[in-house]
C-alpha positions in Angstrom: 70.7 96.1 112.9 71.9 95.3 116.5 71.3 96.5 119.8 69.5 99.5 118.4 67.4 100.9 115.7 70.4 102.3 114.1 71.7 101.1 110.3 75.3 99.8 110.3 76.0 103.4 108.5 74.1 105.5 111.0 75.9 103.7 114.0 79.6 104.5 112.0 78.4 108.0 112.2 77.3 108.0 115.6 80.7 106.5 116.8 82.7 109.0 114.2 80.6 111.8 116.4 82.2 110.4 119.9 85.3 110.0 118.4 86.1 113.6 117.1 84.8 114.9 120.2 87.6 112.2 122.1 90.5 114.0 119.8 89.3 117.1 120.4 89.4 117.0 124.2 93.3 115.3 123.4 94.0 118.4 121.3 93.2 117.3 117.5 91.1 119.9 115.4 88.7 119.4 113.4 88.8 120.3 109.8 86.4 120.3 106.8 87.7 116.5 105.8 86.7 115.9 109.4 83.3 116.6 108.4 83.3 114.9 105.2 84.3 111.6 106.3 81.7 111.2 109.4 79.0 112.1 107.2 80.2 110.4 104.1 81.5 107.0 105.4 78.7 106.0 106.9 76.6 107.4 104.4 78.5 105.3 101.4 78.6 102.3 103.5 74.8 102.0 103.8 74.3 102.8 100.3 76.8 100.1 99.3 74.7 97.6 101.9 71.4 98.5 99.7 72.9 97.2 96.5 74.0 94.0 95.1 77.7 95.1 95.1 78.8 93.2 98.0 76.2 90.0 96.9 77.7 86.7 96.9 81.4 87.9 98.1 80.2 86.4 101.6 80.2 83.0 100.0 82.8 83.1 97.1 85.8 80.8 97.5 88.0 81.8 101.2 91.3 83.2 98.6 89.0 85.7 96.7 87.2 86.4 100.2 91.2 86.9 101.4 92.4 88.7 98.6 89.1 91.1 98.9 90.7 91.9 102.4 94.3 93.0 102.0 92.9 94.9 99.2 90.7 96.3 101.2 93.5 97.1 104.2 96.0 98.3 101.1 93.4 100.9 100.0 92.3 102.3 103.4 96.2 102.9 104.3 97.0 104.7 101.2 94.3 106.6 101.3 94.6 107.2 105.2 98.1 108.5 104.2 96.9 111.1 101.8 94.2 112.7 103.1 96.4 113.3 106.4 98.8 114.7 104.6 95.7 117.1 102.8 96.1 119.0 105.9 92.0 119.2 105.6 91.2 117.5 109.2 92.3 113.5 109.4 88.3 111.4 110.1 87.5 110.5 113.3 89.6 107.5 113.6 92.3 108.7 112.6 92.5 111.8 114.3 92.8 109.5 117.4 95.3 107.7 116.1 97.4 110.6 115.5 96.6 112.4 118.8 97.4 108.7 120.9 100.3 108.6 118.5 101.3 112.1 119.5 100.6 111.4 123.5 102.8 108.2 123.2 105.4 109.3 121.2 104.8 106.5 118.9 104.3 105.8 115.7 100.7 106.3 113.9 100.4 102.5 113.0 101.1 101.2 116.8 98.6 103.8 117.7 96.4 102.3 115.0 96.8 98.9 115.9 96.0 99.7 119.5 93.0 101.5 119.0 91.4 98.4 116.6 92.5 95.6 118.9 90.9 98.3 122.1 87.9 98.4 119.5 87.4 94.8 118.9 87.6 94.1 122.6 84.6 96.0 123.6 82.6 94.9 120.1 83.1 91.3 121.4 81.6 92.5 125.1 79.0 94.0 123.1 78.1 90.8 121.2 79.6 91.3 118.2 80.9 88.9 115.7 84.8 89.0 115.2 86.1 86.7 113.0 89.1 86.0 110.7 88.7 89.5 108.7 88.3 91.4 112.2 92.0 89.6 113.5 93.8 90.1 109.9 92.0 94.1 109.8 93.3 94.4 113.2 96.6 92.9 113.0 97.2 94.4 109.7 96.1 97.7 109.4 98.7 99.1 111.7 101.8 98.2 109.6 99.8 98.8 106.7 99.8 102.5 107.4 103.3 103.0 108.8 104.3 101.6 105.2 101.6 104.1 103.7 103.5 107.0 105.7 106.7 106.0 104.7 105.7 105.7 100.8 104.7 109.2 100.9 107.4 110.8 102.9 108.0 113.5 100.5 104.3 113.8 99.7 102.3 113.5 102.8 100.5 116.2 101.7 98.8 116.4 98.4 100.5 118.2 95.9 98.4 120.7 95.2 98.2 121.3 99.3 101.8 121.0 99.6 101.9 123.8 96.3 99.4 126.2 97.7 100.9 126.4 101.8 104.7 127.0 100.3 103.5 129.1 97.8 101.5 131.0 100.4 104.6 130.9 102.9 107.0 132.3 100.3 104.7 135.0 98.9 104.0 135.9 102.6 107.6 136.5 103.5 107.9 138.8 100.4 105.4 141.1 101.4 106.5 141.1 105.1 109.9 142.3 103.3 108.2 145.0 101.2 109.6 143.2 98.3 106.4 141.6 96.3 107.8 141.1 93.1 110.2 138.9 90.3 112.1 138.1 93.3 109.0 136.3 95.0 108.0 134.7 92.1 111.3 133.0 92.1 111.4 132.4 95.9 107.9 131.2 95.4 109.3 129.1 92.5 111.7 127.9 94.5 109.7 126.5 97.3 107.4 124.7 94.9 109.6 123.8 92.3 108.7 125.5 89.8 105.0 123.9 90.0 103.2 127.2 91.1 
């Protein structure tokens, strides 16, 4: 606990709150994975804080404590990658990032990187503790996603996301046509291929 009363998991949520409501006044909707990850991040993160899972990694040797953070960066950018491409509402973070990324016409790893170095600015101002972790996350995590975005090129959305909105599409156009039939279930076919 800090300047408040508030658990590090209850502040996350608090911040996710103001967040959304930032993307939403710069034209990024909400969705049900929107939800999920303000309530659940914070929730998992206190939760991981109760138990000795984390005991000891504070004073383990500085290459496992290194090696604990790119893995860490690695796993928040691949999984950034594909629950944006979900198409279930990006979290609160990242919903910024993609509505600064959309504003500036740049990518959503610069936007990334700004918003985190923006971020530790004003935790410093607050009193907060930044130290080599906070630079590396900060300096990191940006690139670390653009290569995410790129991996997944094909497969930004999840394939059973990217199944069900072509399948719907193709089916849709069929009965638009009048023509519901074999010949959708092969147009359908051929928008998923052959996975429907």
């Amino acid at each position: 606990r800090g300047l408040t009363f508030l658990t590090l998991g209850q502040a996350v949520i608090g911040i996710s709150v103001l967040i959304v409501g930032a993307s939403l006044a710069l034209g990024v909707r909400p969705g049900p994975g929107t939800v999920a990850n303000v309530i659940l991040v914070g929730a998992f993160v206190d939760s991981i804080l109760r138990t000795a899972f984390l005991a000891g990694l504070g004073s383990a040797h500085i290459l496992a404590r290194l090696i604990a953070l790119v893995a860490g960066i690695g796993a928040i950018s691949l999984g950034t990658a594909l629950y944006i491409g979900a198409e279930l509402g990006a979290g609160p973070r990242d919903s910024l990032m993609m509505a600064v990324s959309k504003r500036l016409h740049t990518s959503p790893g610069a936007a990334r990187a700004g918003i985190e170095g923006s971020v530790v600015l004003v935790g410093i101002a607050l009193g907060g503790a930044a130290g080599l972790g906070t630079i590396v996350f900060a300096v990191l995590i940006g690139p670390a996603i653009n290569t995410a975005f790129r991996m997944f090129r094909m497969e930004t959305r999840s394939p059973r996301a990217s199944v069900l909105t072509r399948s719907s599409r193709a089916i849709g156009m069929w009965v638009q046509r009048g023509e519901l039939g074999s010949s959708a279930s092969a147009e359908a076919s051929r928008y998923t291929g052959g996975r429907i």
